[in-house]
VOGU-3710 file (C-alpha; in Angstrom, 3 decimals, decimal comma):
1> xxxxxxxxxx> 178,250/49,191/-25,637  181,857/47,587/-25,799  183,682/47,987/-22,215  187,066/49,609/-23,378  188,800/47,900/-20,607  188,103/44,262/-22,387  189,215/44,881/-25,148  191,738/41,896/-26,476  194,167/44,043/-28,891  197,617/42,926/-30,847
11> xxxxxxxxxx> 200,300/45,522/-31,270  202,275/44,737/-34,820  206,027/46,744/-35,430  208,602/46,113/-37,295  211,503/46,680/-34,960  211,772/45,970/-31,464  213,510/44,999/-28,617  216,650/44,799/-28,088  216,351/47,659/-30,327  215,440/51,118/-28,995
21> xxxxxxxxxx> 213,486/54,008/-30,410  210,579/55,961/-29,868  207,812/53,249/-31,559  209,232/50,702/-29,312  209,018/52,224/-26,660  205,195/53,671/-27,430  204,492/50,185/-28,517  205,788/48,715/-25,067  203,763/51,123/-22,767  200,349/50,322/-24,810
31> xxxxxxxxxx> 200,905/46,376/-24,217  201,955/46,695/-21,001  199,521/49,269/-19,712  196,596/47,165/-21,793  197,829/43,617/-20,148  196,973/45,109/-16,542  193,177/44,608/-17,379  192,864/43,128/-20,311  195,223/41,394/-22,933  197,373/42,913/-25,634
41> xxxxxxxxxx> 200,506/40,669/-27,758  203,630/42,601/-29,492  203,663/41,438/-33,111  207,217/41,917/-34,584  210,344/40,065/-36,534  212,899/37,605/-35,110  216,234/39,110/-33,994  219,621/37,375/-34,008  220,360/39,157/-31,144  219,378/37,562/-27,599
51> xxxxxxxxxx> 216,462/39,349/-25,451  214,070/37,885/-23,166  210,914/38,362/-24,113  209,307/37,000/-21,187  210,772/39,994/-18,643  208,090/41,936/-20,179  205,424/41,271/-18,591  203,252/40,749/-22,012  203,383/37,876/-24,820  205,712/38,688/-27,846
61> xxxxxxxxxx> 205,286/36,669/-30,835  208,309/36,536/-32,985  207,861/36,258/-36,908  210,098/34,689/-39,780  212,853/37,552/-40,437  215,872/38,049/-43,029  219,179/39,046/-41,316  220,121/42,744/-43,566  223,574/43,314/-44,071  225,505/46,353/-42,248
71> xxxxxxxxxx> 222,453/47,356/-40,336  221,349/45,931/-36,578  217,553/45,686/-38,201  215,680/42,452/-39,505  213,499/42,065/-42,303  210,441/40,760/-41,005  208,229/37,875/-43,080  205,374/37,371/-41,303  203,802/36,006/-44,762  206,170/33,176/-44,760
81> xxxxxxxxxx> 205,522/32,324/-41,452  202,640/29,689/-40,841  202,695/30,013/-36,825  201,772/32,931/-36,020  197,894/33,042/-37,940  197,190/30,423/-35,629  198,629/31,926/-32,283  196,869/34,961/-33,371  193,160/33,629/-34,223  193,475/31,630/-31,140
91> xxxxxxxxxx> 193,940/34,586/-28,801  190,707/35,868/-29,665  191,948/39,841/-30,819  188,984/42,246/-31,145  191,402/44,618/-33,134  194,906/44,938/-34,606  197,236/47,945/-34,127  199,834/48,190/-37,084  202,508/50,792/-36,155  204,465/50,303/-39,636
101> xxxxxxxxxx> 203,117/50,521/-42,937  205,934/48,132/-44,103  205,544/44,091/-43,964  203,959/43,628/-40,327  201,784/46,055/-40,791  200,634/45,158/-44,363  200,353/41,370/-42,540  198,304/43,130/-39,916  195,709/44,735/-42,158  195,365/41,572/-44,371
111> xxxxxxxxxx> 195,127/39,223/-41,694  192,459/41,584/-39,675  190,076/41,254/-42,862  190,159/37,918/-42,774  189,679/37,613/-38,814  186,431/39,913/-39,307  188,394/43,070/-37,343  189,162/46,254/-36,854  193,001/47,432/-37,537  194,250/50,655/-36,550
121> xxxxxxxxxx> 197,704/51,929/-38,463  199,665/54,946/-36,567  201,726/57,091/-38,401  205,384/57,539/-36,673  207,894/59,013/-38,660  208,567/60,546/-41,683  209,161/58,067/-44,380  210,181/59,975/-47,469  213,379/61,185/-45,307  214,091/57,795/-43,966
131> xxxxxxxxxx> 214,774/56,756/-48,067  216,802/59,739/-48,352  218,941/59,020/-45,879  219,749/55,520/-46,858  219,779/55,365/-50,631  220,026/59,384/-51,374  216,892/58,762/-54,399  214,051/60,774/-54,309  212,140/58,427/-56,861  212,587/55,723/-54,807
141> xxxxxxxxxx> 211,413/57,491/-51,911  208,389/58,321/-53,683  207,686/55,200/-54,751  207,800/53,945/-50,921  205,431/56,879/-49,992  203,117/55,796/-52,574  203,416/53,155/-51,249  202,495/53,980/-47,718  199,859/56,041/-48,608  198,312/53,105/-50,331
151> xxxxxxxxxx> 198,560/51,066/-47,116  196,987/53,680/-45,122  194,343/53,306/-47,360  193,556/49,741/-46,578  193,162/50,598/-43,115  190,066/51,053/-40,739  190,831/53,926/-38,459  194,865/55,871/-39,253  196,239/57,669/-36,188  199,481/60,004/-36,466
161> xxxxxxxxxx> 201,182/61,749/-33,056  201,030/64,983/-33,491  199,086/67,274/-35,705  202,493/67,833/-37,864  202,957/63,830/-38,708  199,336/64,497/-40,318  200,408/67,046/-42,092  203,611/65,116/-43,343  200,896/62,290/-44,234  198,459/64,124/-46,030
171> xxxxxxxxxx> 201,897/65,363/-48,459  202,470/62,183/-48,776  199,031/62,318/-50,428  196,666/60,667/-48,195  193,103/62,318/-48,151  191,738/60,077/-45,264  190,472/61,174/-41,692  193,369/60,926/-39,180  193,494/60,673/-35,342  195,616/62,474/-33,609
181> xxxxxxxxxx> 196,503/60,199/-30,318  200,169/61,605/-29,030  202,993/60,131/-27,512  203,537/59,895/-23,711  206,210/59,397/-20,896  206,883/56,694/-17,946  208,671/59,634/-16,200  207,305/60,945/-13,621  209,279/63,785/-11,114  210,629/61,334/-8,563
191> xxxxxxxxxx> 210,306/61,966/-4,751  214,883/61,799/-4,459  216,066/63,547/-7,288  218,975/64,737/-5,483  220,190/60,566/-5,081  219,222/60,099/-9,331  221,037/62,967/-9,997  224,433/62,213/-7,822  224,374/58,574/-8,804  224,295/59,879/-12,727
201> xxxxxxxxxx> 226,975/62,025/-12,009  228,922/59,749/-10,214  228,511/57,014/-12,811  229,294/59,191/-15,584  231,800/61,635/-14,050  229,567/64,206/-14,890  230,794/67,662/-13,411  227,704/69,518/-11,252  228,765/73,030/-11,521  228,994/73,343/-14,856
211> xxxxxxxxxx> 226,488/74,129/-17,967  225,368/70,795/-19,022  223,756/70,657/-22,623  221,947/66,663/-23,246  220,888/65,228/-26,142  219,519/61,950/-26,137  218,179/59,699/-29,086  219,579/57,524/-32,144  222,958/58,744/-33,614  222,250/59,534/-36,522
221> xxxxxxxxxx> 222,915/62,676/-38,897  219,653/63,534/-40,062  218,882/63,897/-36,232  220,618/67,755/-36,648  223,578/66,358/-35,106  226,059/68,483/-37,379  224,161/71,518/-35,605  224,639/70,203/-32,231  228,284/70,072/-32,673  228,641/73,194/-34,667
231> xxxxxxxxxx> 226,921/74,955/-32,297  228,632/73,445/-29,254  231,527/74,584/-30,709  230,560/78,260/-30,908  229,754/78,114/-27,003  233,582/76,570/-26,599  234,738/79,234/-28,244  232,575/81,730/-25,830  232,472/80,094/-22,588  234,316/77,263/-21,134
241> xxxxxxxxxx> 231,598/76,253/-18,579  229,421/74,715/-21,009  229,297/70,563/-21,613  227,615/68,283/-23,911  226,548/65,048/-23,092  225,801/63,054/-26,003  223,302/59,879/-25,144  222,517/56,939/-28,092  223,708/54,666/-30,345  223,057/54,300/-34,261
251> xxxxxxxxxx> 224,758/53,491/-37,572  226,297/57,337/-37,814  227,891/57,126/-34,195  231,537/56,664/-35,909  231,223/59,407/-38,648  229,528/61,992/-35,653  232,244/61,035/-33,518  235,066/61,175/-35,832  233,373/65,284/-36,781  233,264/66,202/-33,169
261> xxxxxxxxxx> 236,872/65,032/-33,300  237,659/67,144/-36,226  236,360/70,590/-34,378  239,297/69,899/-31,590  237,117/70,409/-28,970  239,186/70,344/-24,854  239,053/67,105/-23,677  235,859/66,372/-21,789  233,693/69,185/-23,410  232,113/66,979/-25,479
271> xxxxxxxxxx> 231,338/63,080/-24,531  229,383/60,212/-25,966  227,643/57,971/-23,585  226,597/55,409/-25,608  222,905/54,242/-24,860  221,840/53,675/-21,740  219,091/51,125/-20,786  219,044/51,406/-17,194  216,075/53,926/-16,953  216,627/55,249/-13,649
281> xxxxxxxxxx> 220,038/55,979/-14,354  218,841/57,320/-17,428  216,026/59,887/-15,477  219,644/61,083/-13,421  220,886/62,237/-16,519  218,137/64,201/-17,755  218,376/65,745/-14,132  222,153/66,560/-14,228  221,015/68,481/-17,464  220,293/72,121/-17,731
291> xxxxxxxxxx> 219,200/72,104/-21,364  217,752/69,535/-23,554  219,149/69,911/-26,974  217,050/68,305/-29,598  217,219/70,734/-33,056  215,637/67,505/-35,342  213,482/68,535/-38,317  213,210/64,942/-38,901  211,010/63,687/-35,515  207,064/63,965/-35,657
301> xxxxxxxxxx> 207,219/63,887/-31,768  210,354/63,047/-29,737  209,823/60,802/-26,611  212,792/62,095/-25,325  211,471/65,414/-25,138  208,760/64,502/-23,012  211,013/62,444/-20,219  213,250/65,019/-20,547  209,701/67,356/-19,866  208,842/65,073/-17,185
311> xxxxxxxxxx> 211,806/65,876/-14,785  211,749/69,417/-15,574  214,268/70,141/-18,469  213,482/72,061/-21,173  214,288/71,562/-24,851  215,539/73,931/-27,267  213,803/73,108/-30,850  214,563/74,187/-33,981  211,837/76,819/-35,168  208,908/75,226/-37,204
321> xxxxxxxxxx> 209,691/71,580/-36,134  207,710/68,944/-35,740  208,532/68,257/-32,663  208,680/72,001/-31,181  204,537/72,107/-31,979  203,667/71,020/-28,537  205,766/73,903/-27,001  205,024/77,659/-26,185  207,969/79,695/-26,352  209,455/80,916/-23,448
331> xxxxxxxxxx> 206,736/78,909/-21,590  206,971/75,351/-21,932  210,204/75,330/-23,960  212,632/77,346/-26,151  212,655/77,828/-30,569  215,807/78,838/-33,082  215,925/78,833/-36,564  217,702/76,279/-38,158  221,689/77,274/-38,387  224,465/77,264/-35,237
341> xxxxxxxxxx> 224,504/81,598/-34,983  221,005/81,690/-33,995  221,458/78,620/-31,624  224,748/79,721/-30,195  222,968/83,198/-29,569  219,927/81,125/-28,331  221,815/79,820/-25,655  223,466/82,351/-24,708  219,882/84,464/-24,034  218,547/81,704/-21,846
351> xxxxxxxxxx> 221,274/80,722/-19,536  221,990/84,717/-19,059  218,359/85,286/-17,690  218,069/84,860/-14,899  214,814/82,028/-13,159  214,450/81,444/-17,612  215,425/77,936/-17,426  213,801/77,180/-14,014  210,371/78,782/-15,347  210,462/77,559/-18,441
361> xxxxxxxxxx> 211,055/73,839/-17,346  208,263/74,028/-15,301  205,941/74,940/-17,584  207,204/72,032/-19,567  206,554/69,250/-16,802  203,178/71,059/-16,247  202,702/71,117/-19,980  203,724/68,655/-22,143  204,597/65,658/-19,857  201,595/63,742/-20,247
371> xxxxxxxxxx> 202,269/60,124/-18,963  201,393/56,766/-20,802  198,802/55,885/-17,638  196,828/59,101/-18,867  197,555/57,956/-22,592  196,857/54,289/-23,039  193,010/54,910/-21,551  191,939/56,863/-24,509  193,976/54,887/-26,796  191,313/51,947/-25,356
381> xxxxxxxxxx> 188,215/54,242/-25,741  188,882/54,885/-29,416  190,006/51,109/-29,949  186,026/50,822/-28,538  185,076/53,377/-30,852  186,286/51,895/-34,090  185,292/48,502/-33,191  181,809/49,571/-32,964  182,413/51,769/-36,110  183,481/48,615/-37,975
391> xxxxxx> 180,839/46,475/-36,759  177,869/48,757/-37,806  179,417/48,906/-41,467  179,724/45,260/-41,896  176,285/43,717/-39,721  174,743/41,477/-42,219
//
């Protein structure tokens, strides 16, 4: 029987830090938490940006990349790079984990044949609408999905995050098995949330007695961001006690900013933050926050919503989400269809109950706040299980 706990794993993604996003940060937590007992390497491009590698606690190997115009993201070439076969058969990997079906993670499953190994791929996000977005061309974004689905197929064991990024797979027309190993959180409710919460608010000049509405993640439009704002604007327009706190960065920060600008909200209803790295100043945030507001159709399963969990806050979903399929209504967290009436009037029904947000946030922590420490060991038991898996199939 293989000891889970040895296992020697490498963790390939395209993007990664300094970036920020959900698979970076999921990617993070299972090196790290792996590296305690045994050893797992990040896999992922070059950056022209500086970051220190070495503060994390884990080896990173950096690949061959091509700087892409407009955008903060690198084209990795791991191919082209004649390093990092070398650094990888010498650290003597019982399995590769490709979390991108794109160029590390075709590297990944190539290279893995040739080592004699397992590779895992995991499903994140939902391809078809990232083409969209950038080029607007539904035949190219079937072509990509095609594709994907043909990389999937080249892989020993494919994991997605929630049971609604399988679905998304299997349109994509994938007919495989599929593991369903979710996300988790390094939030935890901390023992002074009073001192997070007034250091937040005193960083950010946050006001405490008013109705503070917090979305965090990339900005970017096909995050729902139009419904944010056009919703926010309907609770201006009904209360002046309400505030949005807007938390990110991304390539659609100037065109969201320059819309909020055009709905002439009063100054100070409405503010973006930027991103904010410092995690503990990041926790006081969520804190300060009544209500998390995360309406994305586009996000198989938010991390966000689970730190926001974590500490308490509930999140308001848009009805049928991806993300929302965790949630209970009125239990662990709150559902509206899709447009800013039935948000606005959303709102309005839980902050005018009275204990609904206090309950309800509750339930959430107790729910859906699973942390990476109770993650990562089943993530290791099912590495142990497709090892063995793989081995049986290919004894001599």
């Amino acid at each position: 029987m293989i000891n889970p706990e040895k296992i020697r794993s490498a963790q390939f993604v395209d993007s990664y830090y300094p970036l920020v996003d959900g698979v970076i940060l999921a990617v993070h937590n299972y090196a790290e938490l792996m590296n305690r007992k045994s050893y797992s390497c990040v896999v992922c491009p070059r950056y022209y940006q500086s970051f220190d590698d070495s503060s994390l606690g884990y080896e990173v190997f950096r690949t061959g990349s091509l700087r892409m115009p407009i955008t903060e993201y690198a084209l990795p070439t791991p191919k082209l790079d004649s390093k990092i076969k070398t650094l990888l058969q010498n650290r003597y990997l019982d399995i590769f984990h490709a979390h991108s079906p794109f160029t590390e993670g075709t590297f990944a499953s190539a290279y893995a044949k040739k080592l004699g190994i397992p590779c895992v791929a995991t499903f994140h996000s939902k391809y078809y609408d990232d083409v969209i977005n950038i080029t607007g061309s539904k035949t190219l974004a079937k072509i990509v999905t095609a594709k994907i689905v043909r990389f999937y197929n080249t892989v020993d064991s494919v994991w997605t995050v929630s049971d609604g990024a399988a679905d998304v797979l299997r349109s994509y027309g994938y007919h495989g098995d599929i593991t369903i190993m979710k996300n988790g959180t390094t939030y935890t409710m901390p023992e002074d949330p009073d001192a997070l919460r007034k250091k937040a608010a005193e960083t950010f000049m946050v006001p405490t007695d008013k109705k503070i509405l917090l979305y965090v993640g990339q900005q970017r439009w096909h995050k729902n961001l139009k419904l944010v704002l056009d919703t926010f604007r309907l609770l201006c327009d009904r209360d002046s006690d309400y505030r949005l706190l807007m938390i990110g960065d991304g390539y659609d920060e100037k065109a969201i900013k320059e819309y909020a600008d055009s709905l002439r909200f009063p100054e100070g209803y409405v503010r973006f933050l930027g991103r904010i790295n410092d995690r503990s100043l990041l926790s006081g945030m969520y804190l300060l926050s009544d209500l998390f507001f995360f309406p994305s159709m586009y996000d198989t399963s938010g991390l966000v919503v689970r730190e926001a969990a974590s500490l308490g806050v509930p999140t308001l979903f848009t009805d049928g989400s991806t993300a929302s399929e965790a949630i209970v209504k009125d239990v662990s967290g709150f559902t509206a269809d899709e447009n800013k009436v039935s948000m606005f009037r959303e709102i309005l029904r839980i902050f005018s109950t009275p204990g609904l947000l206090q309950k309800v946030g509750e339930g959430a922590r107790k729910e859906i706040a699973t942390t990476w420490e109770e993650i990562v060991p089943d993530v290791m038991d099912k590495y142990a299980q497709v090892i063995e898996q793989y081995r049986f199939k290919h004894k001599s």
